[in-house]
Structures are given as structure tokens and as C-alpha cells.
C-alpha positions in Angstrom: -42.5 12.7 -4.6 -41.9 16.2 -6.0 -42.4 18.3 -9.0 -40.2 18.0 -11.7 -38.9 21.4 -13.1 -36.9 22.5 -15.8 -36.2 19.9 -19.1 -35.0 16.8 -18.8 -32.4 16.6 -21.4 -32.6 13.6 -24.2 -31.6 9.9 -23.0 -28.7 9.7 -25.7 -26.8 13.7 -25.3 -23.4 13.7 -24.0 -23.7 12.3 -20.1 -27.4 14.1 -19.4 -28.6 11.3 -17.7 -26.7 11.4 -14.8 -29.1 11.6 -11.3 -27.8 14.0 -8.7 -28.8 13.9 -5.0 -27.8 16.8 -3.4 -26.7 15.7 0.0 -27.2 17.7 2.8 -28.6 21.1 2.5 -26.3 22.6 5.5 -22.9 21.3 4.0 -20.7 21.9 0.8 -23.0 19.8 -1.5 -24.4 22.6 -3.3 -21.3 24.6 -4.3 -19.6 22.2 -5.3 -22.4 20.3 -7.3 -22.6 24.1 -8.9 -18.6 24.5 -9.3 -18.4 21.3 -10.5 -21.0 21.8 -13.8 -19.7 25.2 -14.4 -16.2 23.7 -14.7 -15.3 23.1 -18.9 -14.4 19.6 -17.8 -17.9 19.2 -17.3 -19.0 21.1 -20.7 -21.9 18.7 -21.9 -23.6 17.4 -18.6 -27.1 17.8 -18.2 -27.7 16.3 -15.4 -31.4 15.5 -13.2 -30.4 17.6 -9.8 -32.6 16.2 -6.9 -33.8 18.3 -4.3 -35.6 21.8 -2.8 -35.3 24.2 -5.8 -36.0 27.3 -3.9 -33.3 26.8 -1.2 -31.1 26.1 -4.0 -31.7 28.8 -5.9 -30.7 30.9 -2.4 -27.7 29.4 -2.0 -26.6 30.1 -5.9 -28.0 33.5 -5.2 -25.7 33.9 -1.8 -22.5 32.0 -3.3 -22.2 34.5 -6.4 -20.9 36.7 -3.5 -18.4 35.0 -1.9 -17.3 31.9 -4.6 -13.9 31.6 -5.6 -15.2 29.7 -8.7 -17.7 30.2 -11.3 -21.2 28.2 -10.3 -23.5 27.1 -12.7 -27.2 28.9 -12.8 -29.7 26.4 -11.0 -32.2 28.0 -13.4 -30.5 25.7 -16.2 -30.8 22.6 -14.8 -33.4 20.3 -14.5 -34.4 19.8 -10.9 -36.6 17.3 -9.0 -38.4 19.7 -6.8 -38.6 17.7 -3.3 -38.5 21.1 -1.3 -37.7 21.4 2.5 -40.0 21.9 5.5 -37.8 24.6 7.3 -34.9 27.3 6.5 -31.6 26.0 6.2 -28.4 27.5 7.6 -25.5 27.1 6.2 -22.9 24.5 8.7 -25.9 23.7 10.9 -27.0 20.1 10.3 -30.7 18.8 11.8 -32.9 16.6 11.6 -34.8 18.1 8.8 -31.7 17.9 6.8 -30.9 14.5 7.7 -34.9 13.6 6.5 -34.1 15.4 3.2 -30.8 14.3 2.0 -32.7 11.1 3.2 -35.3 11.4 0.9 -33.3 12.9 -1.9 -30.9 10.0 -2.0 -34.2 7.7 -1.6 -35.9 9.8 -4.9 -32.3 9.8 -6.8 -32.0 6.2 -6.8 -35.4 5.7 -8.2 -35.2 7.9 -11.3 -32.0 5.7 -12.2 -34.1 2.3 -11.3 -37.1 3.6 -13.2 -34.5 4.0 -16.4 -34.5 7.8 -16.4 -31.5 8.2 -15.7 -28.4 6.1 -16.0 -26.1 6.5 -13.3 -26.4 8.6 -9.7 -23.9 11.0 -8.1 -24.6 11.4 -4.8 -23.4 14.9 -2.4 -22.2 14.5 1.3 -24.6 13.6 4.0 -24.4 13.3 7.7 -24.7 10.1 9.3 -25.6 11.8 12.8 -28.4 14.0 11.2 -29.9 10.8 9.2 -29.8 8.8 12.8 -31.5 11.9 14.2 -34.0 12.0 11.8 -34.8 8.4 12.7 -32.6 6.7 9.4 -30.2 4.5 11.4 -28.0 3.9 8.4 -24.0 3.4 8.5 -24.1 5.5 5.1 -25.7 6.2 1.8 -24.0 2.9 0.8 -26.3 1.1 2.7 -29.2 2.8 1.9 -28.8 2.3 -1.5 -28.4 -1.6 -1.4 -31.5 -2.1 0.6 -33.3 0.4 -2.0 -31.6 -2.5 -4.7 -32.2 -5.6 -3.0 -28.6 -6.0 -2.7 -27.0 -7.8 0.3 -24.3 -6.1 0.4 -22.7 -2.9 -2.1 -19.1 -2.2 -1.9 -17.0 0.8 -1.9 -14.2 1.4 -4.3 -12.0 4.4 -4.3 -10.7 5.5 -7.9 -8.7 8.6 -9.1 -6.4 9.1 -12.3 -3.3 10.1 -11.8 -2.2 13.6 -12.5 -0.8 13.4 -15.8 -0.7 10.6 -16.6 -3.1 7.2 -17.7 -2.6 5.2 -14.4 -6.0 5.0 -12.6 -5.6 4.2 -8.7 -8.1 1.6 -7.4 -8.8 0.7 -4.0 -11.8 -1.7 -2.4 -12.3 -1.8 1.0 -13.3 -5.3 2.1 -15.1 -4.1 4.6 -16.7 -0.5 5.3 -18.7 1.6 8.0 -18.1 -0.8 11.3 -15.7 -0.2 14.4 -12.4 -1.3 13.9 -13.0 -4.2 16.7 -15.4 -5.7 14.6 -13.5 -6.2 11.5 -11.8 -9.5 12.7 -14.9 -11.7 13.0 -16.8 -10.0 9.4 -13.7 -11.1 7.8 -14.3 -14.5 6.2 -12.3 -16.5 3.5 -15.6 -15.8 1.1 -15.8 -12.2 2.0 -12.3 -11.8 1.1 -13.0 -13.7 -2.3 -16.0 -12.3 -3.3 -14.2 -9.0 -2.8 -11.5 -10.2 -5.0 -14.1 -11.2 -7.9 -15.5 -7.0 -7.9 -12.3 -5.6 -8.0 -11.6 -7.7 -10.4 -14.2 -7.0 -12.7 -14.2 -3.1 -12.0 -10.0 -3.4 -12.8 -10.6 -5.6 -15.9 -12.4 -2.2 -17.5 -8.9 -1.4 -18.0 -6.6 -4.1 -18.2 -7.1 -7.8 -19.5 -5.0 -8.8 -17.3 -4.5 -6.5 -14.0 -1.9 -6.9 -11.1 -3.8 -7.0 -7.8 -2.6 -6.3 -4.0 -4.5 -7.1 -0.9 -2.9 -5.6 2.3 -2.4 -8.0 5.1 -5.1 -7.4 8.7 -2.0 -7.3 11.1 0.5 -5.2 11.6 3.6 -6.3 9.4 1.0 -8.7 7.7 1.3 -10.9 10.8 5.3 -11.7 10.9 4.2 -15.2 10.0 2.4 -15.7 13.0 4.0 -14.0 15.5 2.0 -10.4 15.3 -1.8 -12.0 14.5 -2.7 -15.6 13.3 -5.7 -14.6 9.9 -2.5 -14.1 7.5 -1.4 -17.5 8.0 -4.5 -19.4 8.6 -7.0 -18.5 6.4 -5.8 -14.9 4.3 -3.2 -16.6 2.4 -5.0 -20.0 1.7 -8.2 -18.4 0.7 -6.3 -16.3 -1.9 -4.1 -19.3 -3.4 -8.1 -20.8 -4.1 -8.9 -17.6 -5.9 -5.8 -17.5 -7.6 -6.2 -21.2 -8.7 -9.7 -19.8 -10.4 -7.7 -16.9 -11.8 -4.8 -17.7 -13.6 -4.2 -14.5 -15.6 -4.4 -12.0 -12.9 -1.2 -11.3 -10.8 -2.0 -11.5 -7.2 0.0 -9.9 -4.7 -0.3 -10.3 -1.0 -0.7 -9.7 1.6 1.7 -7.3 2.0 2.0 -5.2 5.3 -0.3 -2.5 5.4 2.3 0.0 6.2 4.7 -0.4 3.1 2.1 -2.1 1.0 0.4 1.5 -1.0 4.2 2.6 -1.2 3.9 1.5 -5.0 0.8 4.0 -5.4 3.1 6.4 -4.5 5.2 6.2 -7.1 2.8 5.5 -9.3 1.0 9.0 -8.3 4.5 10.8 -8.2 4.7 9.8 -12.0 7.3 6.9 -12.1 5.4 4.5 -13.9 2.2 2.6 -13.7 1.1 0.5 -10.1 -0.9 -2.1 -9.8 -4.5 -2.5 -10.8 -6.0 -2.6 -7.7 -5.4 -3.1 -3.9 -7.6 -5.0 -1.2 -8.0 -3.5 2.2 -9.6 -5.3 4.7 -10.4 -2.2 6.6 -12.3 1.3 6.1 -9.3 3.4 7.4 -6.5 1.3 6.2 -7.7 2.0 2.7 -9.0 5.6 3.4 -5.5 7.1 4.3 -3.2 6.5 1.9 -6.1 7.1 -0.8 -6.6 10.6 0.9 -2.7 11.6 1.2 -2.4 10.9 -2.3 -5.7 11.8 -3.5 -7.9 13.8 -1.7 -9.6 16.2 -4.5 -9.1 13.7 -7.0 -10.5 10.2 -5.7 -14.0 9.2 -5.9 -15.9 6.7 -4.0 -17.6 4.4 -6.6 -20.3 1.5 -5.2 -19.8 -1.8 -7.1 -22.4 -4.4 -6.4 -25.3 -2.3 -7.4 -27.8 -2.6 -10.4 -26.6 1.0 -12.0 -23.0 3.2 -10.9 -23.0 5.2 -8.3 -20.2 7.7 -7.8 -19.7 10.2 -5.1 -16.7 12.9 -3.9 -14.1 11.5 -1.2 -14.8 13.9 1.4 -18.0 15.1 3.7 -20.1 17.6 4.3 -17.5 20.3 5.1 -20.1 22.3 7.5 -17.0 24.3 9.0 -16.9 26.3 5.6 -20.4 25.6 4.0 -21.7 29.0 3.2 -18.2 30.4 2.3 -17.6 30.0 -1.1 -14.4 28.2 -0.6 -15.2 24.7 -0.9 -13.1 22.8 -4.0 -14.8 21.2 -6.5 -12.1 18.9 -7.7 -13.9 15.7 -6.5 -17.3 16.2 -7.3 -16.2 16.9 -10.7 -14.2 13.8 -10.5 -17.1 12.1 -9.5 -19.3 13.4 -12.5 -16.7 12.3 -15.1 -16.4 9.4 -13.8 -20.2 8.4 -14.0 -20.4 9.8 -17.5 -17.2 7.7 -18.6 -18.0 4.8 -16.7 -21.7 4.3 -16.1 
């Protein structure tokens, strides 16, 4: 499994137990992993970083050149030495990457499930390079609720507003599956059991939260005349939950295209949104939580044993090596974990 190097700090300082898997050693994962500690925001985290120590102690070495941002020494950190077969360059995924940010996901997990650590932030990978190292996953996602013996995780996307205490919260009823598919895994007790995890995530901070779910078709069918799920099973299967859950406000479903307009606002400043919103599709969640918050939103798994947090974007291998990558989400992602796991 690796050597362990450097000191593990004590189970009970300030958000040291926080597991890091280092994604894939050709992207951004790195930098901004080393941006991200070295920010003051993250003053206090002494995290477990999984992965080849000597590969990256060159890329700490090589980014003091070019970094727009002060990185954090990799001689400071503990690190779970799992090194890598072959040189790395920088923007130039392959198999052996895909095997090691396969393996370092695989060894993260298990230092949170064995109680080391608490909660797991996990850097960009690439799908392609995990299929072509013969790890036919959709995603980490995945991965990690096999690893659990979870049916299924889910992914929520959360981000604080700027300046202000409003947190935006989106869960994506389903995630990593062509769009033509989404119809038929679509099921009155998908949609509920959905509900009942963002719920509980949203009920961390409010009693008593306001939740929207966006409707499948466009204007959230036209009452049958643009697509029949709104009217057939969407809208009774959320007057059951409702019925269960008196005290929440349910909205919905609202058409997609006007139904994150209240985010908006909400991000702009005027005033709070809701507490959550529903989509029933990867993308129709993804884009309005990336126009409003791209560096700031982080993709959190519910339905797992521990938190798992990561930053909403990818590998960036078109400026890996540069120095340039931004931080802002992978720190996002680490404050979240310590304030939430």
C-alpha cells in the first residue's frame, strides 16, 4: 500500500484529519492541493496527502518558478507514499496515471474507513485514463460507493455566497449517464429518495428549508403538451413526500430554464434563496451552478459512510504545469470538509 512519510498530525487539531487523493498526476491536482494549504483560509489544516512523494516534490520544485500563488512545501505534509511506475508530464494523461489516481482514490478512502482520518478530498481525475487503465468507472463517485457498499452516492453541489451567509445547494438526481437515458432511471422513488438527502444535507442549516426541484421537460412539460413525467408521476410523487414532510416548503417543478433565476439573486446579494434545488439531470444542474459558481462550488457525495468533498472543475491538462491554475475551489473544498465532516 505505500509508505507513510512525514507526521500524521493528532486526531483532535484544527481539521488535520482530512485524507487527500491527489488526482491525476498530469492535471492541476497538485498546484492547487499546494495553493490551496498555503492559502491563510486554510491556516490550521494538516492534512494526510495520498500519493508519489517524489513526483510531488518535482512538481513543488518546478511550480516555485512559474506559480502565481504561494504553494505550500510537500516536505511539511504528511504523505502516503504510493509512488508511480513512470515519469509524468505535465497535460499528458495515460494509463499509468489513470492506475494511480485509481489507486490513490482506492488508498484515500481507506485511511478515512479505517478511522484515520475523518473526511476525504479528492483532486481531478480522468475518466478516459481510468477506462484506459482498465477501471471502467463513470467517476470517482462511483468508485467510492462500491469501495462503501453503497448502492448508490449522490452528488451535491454547495458554495457560499460571496459575502454573504446564503449557502447554494444543488443535488442532481441523477449523475454520469447520457442524457437519453435519464427518462427511464427516473423513478417516483429515485426522485424521493433524492428529496430525503437533500433534505437532510439542507436541514444542517435550516429547520425548516425551502426546496425546488426543476421540472425534466422543457417548460416543465406545459401541462402535458411538451413531455408527459411532470404530470404523471413528478408532481404526484412529490405531493407523497410532501404529505411525509410537512415543515419543509416544496417548490416544483418549475421549468428548468427560469427555475435557478432565484440563485441568481440570491448570489448577486438580494437576499437569501431557497435551501436546495432538485435536478433530475447532470447538466441541467451543472450550468447554472458553474455560471454562478465556478471557483467557489464544491461537489460534496451524500450517501456515503464519511464526507467526501472535491473542486467543481477537472483536470485542467491544457495549463497543468503552468502555474496558473486557481485554487479557489479546492480550497472551497477543504473548508468545507473541515466545517462539515
Amino acid at each position: 500500500m505505500g509508505v507513510l512519510t512525514g507526521v500524521l498530525p493528532p486526531s483532535n487539531s484544527h481539521g488535520g484529519d482530512l485524507a487527500i487523493a491527489l488526482g491525476d498526476p498530469a492535471g492541476i491536482g497538485a498546484e492547487v492541493i499546494l495553493k490551496a494549504l498555503a492559502h491563510p483560509e486554510a491556516a490550521g489544516l494538516e492534512p494526510v496527502l495520498v500519493g508519489c512523494r517524489r513526483w510531488l516534490e518535482r512538481e513543488y520544485t518546478a511550480l516555485r518558478q512559474c506559480s502565481t500563488a504561494p504553494l505550500r512545501d510537500p516536505a511539511d505534509l504528511a504523505i502516503l507514499d504510493l509512488p508511480l511506475p513512470e515519469p509524468v508530464q505535465a497535460g499528458h494523461s495515460t494509463p499509468a496515471c489513470g492506475h494511480a489516481g485509481f489507486h490513490w482514490l482506492t488508498a484515500a478512502a481507506e485511511l478515512v474507513q479505517q478511522g484515520s482520518c475523518r473526511a476525504l478530498v479528492t483532486a481531478p481525475i480522468s475518466k478516459a485514463s481510468w477506462h484506459a487503465a482498465g477501471h471502467p468507472y463513470p467517476g470517482q463517485t462511483e468508485r467510492l460507493a462500491e469501495l462503501t457498499g453503497v448502492a448508490e452516492a449522490s452528488m451535491l453541489f454547495t458554495a457560499r455566497a460571496p459575502g454573504g451567509r446564503w449557502r447554494f445547494n444543488t443535488l442532481l438526481a441523477t449523475t454520469h449517464i447520457p442524457l437519453a437515458s435519464v427518462p427511464g432511471a427516473l423513478t417516483p422513488q429515485r426522485l424521493q429518495h433524492q428529496l430525503d438527502r437533500l433534505l437532510a444535507f439542507c436541514q444542517r442549516f435550516s429547520a425548516n428549508p425551502t426546496v425546488v426541484v426543476a421540472g425534466l421537460n422543457p417548460h416543465a412539460g406545459e401541462e402535458g403538451q411538451l413531455g408527459e413525467e411532470e404530470m404523471q408521476w413528478i408532481i404526484p410523487a412529490m405531493g407523497d413526500w410532501q404529505a411525509r414532510h410537512p415543515d419543509v416548503t416544496l417548490i416544483g417543478p418549475l421549468p428548468p430554464d427560469t427555475c435557478w433565476l432565484s440563485a441568481a439573486s440570491a448570489w448577486q446579494g438580494d437576499g437569501d434563496g431557497p435551501d436546495g434545488y432538485l435536478a433530475l439531470y447532470h447538466d441541467q444542474g451543472l450550468i447554472p451552478v458553474k455560471l454562478l459558481a465556478f471557483d467557489a462550488a464544491v461537489n460534496t457525495t451524500l450517501g456515503l459512510p464519511f464526507l467526501r468533498t472535491s473542486p467543481d472543475h477537472g483536470t485542467g491538462f491544457a495549463i497543468a504545469g503552468r502555474g496558473v491554475a486557481r485554487p479557489a475551489s479546492m480550497l472551497a473544498a477543504l473548508t468545507t470538509a473541515r466545517d462539515l465532516g
